[in-house]
DSSP file (Angstrom, degrees, kcal/mol; ACC not computed):
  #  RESIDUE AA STRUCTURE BP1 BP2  ACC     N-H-->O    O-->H-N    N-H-->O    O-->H-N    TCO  KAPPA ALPHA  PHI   PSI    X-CA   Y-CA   Z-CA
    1    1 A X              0   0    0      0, 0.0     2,-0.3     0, 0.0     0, 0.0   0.000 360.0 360.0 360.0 134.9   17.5   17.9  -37.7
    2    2 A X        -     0   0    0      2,-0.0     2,-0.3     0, 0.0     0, 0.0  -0.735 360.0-166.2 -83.3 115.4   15.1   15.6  -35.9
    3    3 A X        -     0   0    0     -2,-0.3     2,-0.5     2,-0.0     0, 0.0  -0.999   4.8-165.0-117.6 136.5   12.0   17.3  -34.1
    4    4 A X        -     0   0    0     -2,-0.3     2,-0.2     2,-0.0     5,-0.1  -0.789  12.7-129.3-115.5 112.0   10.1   15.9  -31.9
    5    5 A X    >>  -     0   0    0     -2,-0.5     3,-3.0     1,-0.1     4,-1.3  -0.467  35.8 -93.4 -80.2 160.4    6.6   17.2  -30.6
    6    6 A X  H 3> S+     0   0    0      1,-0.3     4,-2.1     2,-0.2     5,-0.2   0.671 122.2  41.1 -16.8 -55.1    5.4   17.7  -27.4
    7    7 A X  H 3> S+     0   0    0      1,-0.2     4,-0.6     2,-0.2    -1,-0.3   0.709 109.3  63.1 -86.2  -4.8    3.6   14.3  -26.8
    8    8 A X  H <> S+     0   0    0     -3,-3.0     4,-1.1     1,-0.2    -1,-0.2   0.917 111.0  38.0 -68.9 -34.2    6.5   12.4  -28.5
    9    9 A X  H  X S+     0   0    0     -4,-1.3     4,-1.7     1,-0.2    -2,-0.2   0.809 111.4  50.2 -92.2 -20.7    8.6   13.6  -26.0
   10   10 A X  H  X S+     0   0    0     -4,-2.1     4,-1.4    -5,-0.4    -1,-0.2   0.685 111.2  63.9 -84.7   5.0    6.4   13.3  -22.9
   11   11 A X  H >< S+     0   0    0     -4,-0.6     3,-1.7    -5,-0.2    -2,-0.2   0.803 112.4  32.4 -56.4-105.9    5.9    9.5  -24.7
   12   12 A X  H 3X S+     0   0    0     -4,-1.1     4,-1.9     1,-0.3     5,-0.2   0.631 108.6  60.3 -58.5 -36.2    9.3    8.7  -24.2
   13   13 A X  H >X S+     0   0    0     -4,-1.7     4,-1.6     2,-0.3     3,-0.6   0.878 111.5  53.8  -1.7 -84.3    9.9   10.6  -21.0
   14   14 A X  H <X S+     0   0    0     -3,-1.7     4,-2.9    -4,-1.4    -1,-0.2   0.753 105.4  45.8  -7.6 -76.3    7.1    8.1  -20.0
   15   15 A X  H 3> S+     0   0    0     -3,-0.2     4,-2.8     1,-0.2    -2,-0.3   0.876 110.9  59.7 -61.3 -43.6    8.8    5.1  -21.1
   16   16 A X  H <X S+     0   0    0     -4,-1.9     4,-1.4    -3,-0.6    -2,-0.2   0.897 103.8  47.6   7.8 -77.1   11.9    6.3  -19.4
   17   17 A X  H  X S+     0   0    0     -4,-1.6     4,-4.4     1,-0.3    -1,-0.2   0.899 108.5  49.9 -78.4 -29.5   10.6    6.5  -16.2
   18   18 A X  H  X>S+     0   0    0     -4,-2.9     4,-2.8     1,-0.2     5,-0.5   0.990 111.5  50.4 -65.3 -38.9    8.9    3.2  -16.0
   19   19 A X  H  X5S+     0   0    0     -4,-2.8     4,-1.1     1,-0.2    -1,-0.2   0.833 113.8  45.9 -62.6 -15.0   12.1    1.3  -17.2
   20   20 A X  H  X5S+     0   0    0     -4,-1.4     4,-3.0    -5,-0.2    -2,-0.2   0.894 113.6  49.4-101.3 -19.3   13.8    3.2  -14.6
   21   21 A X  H  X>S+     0   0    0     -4,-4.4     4,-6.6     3,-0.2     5,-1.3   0.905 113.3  49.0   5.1 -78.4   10.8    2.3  -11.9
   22   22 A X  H  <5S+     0   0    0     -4,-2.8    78,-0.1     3,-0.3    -2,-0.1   0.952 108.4  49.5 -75.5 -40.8   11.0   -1.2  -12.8
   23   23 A X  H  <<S+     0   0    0     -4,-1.1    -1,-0.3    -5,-0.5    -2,-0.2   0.997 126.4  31.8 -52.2 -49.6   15.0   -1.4  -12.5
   24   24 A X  H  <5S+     0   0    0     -4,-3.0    -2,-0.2     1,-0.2    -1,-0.2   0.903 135.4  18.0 -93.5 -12.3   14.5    0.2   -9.1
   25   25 A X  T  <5S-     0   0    0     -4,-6.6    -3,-0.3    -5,-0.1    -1,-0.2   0.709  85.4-133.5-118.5 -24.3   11.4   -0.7   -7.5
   26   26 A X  S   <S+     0   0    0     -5,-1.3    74,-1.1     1,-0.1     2,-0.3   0.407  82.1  71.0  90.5  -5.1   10.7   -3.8   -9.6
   27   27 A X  E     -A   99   0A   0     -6,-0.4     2,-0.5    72,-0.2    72,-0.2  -0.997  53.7-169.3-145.6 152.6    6.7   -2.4  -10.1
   28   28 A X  E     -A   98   0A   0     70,-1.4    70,-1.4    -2,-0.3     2,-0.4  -0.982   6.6-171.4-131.7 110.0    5.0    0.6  -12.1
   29   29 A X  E     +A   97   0A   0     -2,-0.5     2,-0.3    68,-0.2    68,-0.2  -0.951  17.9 160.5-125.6 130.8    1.5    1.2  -11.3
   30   30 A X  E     -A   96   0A   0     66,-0.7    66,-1.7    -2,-0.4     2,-0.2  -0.985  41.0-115.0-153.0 158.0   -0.3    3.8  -13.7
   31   31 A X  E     -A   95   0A   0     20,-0.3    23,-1.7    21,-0.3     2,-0.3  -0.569  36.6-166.5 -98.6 155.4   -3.7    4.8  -14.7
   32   32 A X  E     -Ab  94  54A   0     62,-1.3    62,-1.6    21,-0.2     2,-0.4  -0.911  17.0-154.8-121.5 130.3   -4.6    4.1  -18.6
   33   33 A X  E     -Ab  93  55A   0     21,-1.6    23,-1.9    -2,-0.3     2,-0.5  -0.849  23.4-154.7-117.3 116.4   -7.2    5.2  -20.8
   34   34 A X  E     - b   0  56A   0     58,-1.6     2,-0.8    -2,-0.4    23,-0.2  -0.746  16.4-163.6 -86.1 111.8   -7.7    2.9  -23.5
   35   35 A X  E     - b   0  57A   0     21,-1.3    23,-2.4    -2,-0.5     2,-0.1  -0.897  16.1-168.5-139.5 101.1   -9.3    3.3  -27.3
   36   36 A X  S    S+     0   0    0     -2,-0.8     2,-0.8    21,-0.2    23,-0.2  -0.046  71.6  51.4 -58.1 163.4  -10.2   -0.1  -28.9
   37   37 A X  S    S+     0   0    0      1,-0.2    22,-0.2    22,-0.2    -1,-0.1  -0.212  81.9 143.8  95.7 -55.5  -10.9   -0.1  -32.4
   38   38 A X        -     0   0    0     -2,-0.8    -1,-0.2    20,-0.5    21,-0.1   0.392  61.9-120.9 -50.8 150.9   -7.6    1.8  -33.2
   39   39 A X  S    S+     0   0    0     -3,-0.1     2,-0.3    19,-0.1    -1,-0.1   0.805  91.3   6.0 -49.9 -32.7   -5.4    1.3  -36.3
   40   40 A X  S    S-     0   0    0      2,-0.1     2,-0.6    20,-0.0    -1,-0.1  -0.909  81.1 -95.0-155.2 160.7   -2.0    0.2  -34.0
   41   41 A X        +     0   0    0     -2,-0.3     2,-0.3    17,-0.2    17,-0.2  -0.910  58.8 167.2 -94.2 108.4   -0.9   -0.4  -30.4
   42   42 A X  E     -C   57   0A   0     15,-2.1    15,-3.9    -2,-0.6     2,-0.5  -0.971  57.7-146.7-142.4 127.8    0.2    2.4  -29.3
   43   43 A X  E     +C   56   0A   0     13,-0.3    13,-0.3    -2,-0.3     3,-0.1  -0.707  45.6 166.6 -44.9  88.9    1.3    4.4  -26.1
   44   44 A X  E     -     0   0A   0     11,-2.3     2,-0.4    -2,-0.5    -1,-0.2   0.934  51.2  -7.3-107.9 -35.0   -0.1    8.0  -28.0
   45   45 A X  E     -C   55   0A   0     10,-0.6    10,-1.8   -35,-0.1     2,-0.5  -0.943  50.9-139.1-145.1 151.4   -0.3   11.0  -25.1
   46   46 A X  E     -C   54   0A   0     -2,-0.4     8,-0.2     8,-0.2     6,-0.0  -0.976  38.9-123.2-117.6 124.1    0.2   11.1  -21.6
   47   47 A X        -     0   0    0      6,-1.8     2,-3.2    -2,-0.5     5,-0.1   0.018   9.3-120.9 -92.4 157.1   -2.7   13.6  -20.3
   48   48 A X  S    S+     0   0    0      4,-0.1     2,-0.4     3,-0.1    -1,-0.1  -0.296  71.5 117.4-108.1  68.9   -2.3   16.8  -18.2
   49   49 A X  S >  S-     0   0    0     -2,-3.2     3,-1.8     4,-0.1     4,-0.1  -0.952  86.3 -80.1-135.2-179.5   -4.6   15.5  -15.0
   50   50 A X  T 3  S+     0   0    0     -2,-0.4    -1,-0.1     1,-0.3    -2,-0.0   0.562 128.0  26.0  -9.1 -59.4   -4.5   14.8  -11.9
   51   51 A X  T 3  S-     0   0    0    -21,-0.0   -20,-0.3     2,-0.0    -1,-0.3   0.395  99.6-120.4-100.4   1.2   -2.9   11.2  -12.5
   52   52 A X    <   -     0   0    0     -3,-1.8     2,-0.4     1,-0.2   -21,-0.3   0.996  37.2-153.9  33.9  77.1   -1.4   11.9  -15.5
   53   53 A X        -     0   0    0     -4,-0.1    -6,-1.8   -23,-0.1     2,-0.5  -0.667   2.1-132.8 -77.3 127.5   -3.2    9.4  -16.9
   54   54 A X  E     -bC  32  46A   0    -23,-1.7   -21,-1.6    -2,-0.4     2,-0.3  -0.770  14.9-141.4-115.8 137.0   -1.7    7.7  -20.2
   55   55 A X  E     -bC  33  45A   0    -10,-1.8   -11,-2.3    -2,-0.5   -10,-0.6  -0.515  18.9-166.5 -81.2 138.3   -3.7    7.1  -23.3
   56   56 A X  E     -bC  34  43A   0    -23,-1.9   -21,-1.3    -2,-0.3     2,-0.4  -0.975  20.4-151.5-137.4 142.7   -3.5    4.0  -25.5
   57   57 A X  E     +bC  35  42A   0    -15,-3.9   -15,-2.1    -2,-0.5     2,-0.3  -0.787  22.9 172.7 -92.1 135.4   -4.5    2.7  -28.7
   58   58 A X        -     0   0    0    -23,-2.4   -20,-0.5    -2,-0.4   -17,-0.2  -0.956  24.1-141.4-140.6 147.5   -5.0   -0.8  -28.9
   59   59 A X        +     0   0    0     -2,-0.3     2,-0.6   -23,-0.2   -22,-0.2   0.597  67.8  92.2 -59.0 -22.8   -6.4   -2.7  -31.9
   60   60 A X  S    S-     0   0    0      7,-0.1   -22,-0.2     1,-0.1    -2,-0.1  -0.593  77.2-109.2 -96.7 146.1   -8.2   -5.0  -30.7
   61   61 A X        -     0   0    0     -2,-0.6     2,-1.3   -25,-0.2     6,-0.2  -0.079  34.7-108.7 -66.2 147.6  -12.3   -4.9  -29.9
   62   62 A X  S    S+     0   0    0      4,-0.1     2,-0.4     5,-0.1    -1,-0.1  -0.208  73.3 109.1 -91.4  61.3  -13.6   -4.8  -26.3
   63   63 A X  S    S+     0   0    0     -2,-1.3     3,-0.4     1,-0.2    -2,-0.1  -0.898  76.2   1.4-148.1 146.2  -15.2   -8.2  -25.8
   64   64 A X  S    S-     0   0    0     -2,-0.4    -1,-0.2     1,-0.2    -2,-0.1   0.743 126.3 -62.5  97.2  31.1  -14.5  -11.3  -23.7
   65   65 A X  S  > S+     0   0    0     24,-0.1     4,-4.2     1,-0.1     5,-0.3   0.372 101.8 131.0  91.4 -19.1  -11.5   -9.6  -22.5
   66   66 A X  H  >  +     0   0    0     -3,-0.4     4,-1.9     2,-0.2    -4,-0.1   0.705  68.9  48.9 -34.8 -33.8   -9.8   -9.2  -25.5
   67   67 A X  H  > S+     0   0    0      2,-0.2     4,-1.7    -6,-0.2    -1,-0.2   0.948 112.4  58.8 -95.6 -69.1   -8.9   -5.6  -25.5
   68   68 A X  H  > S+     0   0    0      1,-0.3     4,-1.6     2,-0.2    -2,-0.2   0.746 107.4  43.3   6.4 -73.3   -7.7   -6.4  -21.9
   69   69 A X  H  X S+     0   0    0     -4,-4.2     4,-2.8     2,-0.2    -1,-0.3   0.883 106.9  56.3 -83.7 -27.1   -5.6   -8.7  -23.0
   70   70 A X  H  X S+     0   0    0     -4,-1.9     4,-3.8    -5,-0.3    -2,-0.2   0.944 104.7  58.3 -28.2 -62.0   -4.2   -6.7  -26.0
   71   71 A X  H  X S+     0   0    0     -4,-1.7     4,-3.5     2,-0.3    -2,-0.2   0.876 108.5  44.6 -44.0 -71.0   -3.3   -4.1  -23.5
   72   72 A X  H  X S+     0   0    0     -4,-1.6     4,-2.9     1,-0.2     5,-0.3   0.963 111.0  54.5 -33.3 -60.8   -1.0   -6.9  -21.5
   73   73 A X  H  X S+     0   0    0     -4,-2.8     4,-1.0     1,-0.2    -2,-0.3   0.890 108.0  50.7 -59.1 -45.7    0.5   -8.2  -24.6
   74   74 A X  H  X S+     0   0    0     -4,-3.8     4,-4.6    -5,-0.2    -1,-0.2   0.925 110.0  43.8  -4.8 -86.8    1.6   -4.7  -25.5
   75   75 A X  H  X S+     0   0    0     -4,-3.5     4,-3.1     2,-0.2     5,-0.3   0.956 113.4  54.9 -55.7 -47.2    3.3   -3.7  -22.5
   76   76 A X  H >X S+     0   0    0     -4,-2.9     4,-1.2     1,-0.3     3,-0.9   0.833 118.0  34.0 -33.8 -97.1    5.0   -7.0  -22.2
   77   77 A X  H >< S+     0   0    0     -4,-1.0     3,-0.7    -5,-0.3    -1,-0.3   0.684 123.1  49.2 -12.0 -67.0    6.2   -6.7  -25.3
   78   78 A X  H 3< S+     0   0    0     -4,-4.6    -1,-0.2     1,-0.2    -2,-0.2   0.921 130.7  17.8 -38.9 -65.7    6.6   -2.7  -24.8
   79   79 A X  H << S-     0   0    0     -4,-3.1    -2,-0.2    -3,-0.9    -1,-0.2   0.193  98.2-123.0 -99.7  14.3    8.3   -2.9  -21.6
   80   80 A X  S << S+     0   0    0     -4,-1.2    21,-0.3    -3,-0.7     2,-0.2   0.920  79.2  91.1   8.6  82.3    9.7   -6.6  -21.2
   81   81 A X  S    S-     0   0    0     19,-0.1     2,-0.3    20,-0.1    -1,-0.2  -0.874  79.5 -80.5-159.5-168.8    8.0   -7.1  -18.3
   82   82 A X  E     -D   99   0A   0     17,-6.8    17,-1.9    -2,-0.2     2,-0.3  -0.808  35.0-159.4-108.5 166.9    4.8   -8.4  -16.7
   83   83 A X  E     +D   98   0A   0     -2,-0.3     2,-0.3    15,-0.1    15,-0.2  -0.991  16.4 178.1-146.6 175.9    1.2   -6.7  -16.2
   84   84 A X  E     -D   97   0A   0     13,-0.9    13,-1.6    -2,-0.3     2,-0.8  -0.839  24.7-138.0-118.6 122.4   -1.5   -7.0  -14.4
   85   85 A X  E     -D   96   0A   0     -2,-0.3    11,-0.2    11,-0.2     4,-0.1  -0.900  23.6-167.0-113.9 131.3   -4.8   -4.5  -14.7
   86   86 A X  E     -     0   0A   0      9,-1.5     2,-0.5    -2,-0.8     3,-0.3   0.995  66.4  -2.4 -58.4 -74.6   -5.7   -3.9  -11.1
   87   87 A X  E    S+D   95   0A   0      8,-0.6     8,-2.7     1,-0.1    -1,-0.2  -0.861 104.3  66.4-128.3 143.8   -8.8   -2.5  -11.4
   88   88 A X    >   +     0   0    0     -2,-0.5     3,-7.5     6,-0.2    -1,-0.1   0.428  38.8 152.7 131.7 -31.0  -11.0   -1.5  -14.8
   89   89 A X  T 3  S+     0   0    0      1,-0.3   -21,-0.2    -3,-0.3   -24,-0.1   0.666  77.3  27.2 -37.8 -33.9  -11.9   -4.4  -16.7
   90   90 A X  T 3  S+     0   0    0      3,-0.1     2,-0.4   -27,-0.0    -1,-0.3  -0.134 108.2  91.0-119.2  41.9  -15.0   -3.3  -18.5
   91   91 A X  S <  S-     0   0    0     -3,-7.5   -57,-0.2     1,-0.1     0, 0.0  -0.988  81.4-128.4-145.1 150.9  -14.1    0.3  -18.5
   92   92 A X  S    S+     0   0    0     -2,-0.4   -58,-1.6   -59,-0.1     2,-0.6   0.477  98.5  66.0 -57.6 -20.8  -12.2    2.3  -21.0
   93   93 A X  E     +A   33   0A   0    -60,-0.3     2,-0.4    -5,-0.1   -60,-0.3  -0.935  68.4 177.0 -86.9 118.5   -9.8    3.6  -17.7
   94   94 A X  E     -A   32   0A   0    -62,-1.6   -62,-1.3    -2,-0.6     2,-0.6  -0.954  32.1-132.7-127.8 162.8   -7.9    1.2  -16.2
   95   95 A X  E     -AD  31  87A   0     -8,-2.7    -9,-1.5    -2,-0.4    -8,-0.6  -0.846  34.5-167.5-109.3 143.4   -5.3    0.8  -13.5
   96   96 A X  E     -AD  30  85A   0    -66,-1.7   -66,-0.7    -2,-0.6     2,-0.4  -0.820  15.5-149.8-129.0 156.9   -2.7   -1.1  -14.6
   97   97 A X  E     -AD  29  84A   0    -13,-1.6   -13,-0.9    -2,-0.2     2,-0.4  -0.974   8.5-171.1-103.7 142.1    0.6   -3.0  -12.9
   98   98 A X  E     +AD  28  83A   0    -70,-1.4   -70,-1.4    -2,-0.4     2,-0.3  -0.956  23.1 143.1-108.9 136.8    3.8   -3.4  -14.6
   99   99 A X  E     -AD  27  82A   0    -17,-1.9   -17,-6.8    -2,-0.4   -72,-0.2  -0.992  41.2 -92.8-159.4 167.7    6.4   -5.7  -12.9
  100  100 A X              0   0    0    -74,-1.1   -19,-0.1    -2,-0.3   -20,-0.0  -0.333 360.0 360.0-112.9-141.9    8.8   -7.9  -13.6
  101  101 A X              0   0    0    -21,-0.3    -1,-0.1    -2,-0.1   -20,-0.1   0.587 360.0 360.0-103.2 360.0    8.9  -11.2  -13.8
């Protein structure tokens, strides 16, 4: 038997709700906090505040916009869709868009 811990399931939970978001409203807008530097791109916890803010690893280093764009290239990927980060750009929180295309 396959068990799953907490943040694995509020992960996919997560991914859930934005594909079902995107099918019905066509946009997902959610707050990120992001940690460069890390070993994979990865979706890892979704956080018990306010905004239920979701944490991510991404690999890539935070300059020129790199990290930034990691972050895009991800979700695309992640979520076959587009994004946007609204608001955030040189800070480890961002507000992020998903839509599609």
């Amino acid at each position: 038997m396959f068990l799953l811990n907490v943040f694995d399931m509020e992960v996919q939970n997560f991914r859930s709700m934005v594909l079902a978001e995107l099918q019905h409203n066509g946009v997902f807008y959610f707050r990120a906090k992001v940690h460069p530097y890390s070993s994979s791109n990865k979706i890892v916890q979704i956080m018990d505040d306010e905004e239920h803010t979701v944490k991510i690893n991404i690999k890539a280093i935070p300059e020129k916009g790199e990290a930034n764009k990691a972050i895009c290239q991800f979700l695309n990927k992640e979520f076959q869709c587009q994004c946007d980060i609204i608001s955030g750009h040189r800070n480890g929180v961002k507000l992020i868009k998903l839509y599609l295309h």
